[in-house]
C-alpha positions, -999 to 999 in steps of 0.1 A, spaced: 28 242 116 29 270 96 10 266 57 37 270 32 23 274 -6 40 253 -39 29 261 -76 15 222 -83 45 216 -107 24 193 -138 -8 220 -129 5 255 -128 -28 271 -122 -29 255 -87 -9 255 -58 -7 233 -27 5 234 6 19 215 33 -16 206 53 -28 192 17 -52 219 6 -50 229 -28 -62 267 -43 -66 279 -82 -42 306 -84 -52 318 -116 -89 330 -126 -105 299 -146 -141 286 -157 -163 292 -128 -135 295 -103 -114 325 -89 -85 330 -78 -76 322 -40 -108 298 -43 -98 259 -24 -105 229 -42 -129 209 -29 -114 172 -18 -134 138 -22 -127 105 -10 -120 76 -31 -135 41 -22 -95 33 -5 -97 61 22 -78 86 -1 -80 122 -2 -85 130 -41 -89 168 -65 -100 173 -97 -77 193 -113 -81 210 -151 -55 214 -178 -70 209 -210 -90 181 -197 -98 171 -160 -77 150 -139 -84 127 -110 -49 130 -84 -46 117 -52 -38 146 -26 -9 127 -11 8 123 -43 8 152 -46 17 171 -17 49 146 -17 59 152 -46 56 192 -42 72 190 -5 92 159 -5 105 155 -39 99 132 -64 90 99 -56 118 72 -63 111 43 -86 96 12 -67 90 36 -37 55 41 -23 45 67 -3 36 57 36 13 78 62 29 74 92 5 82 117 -19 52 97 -46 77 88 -52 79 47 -68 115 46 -40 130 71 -20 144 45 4 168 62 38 168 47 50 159 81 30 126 78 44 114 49 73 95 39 88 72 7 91 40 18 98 4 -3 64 -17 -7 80 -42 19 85 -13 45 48 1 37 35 -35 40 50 -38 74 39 -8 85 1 -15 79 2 -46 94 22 -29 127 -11 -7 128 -33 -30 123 -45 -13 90 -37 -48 69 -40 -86 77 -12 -108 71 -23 -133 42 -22 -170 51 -21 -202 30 -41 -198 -4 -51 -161 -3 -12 -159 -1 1 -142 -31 31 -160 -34 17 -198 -21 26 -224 -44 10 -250 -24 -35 -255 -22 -47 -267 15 -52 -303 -1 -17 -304 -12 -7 -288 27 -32 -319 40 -15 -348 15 22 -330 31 9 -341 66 -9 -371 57 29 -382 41 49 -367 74 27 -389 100 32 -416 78 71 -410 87 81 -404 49 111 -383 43 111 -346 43 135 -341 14 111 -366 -8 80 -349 0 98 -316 -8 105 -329 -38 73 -341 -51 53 -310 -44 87 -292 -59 89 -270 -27 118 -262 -5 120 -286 20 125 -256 44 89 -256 34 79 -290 49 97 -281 78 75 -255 88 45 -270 79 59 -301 104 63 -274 128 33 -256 126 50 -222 114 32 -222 82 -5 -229 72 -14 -224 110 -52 -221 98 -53 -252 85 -64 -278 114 -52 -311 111 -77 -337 96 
């Protein structure tokens, strides 16, 4: 790939390019023109720069190298590295991509667990409520009245019945 060179559009004394480096391109305090930015890793994985305009800002190197190469990120878009590697920031190995689609992405690669029963985000039921649900199923009550007094779909009971959902919790 050849290196292709964009004025950092928010940081006009710096440019980057499409391999993620980053130079000063005007003469600054203790720095030169021409002279790379030194890179650091957050505690994610993430390439970041400190860059100066009036004061000194903290930017992640993908961010940026998107937005100079790419375009502007959409709203509710993040910004995915394809190839699963954080510090690989090569325009070529970025994309914008809805949190869902980044999501499935890392857990494709193996870079992100799926989330089962409580640690769940979106769970609305606790592992003694899951328990009580097949407590009440063996004891042969109806689906659509369990469903309604833990105020769950009863989709919900079905795949507890089933063994779809709350997999990691043995029975008791």
């Amino acid at each position: 790939m050849i290196e292709e060179w964009k004025v950092i559009q928010d940081f006009p004394d710096y440019s980057i390019s499409n391999t993620g480096s980053i130079k000063r391109i005007t003469t600054g305090v203790h720095t030169y023109p021409g002279r790379i930015v030194k890179q650091t890793q957050n505690r994610k994985g993430y390439r970041r720069v400190t860059l100066h305009k009036n004061k000194h800002h903290t930017l992640l190197v993908h961010s940026l190298v998107a937005k100079a190469f790419i375009g502007t990120k959409p709203n509710g878009m993040e910004i995915n590295h394809i190839d699963g590697i954080k510090n690989n920031n090569m325009v070529t190995n970025l994309e914008y991509v809805t949190p869902k689609e980044n999501s499935r992405h890392a857990l494709k690669l193996g870079l992100m667990k799926p989330l089962h029963g409580e640690k769940n985000g979106n769970h609305k039921l606790t592992a003694q409520d899951v328990t009580k649900i097949k407590q009440l199923l063996r004891q042969g009550i109806r689906p659509t009245r369990i469903a309604e007094q833990f105020n769950v779909w009863i989709g919900t009971i079905g795949h507890i019945s089933a063994g779809r959902s709350w997999k990691n919790l043995t029975d008791t």
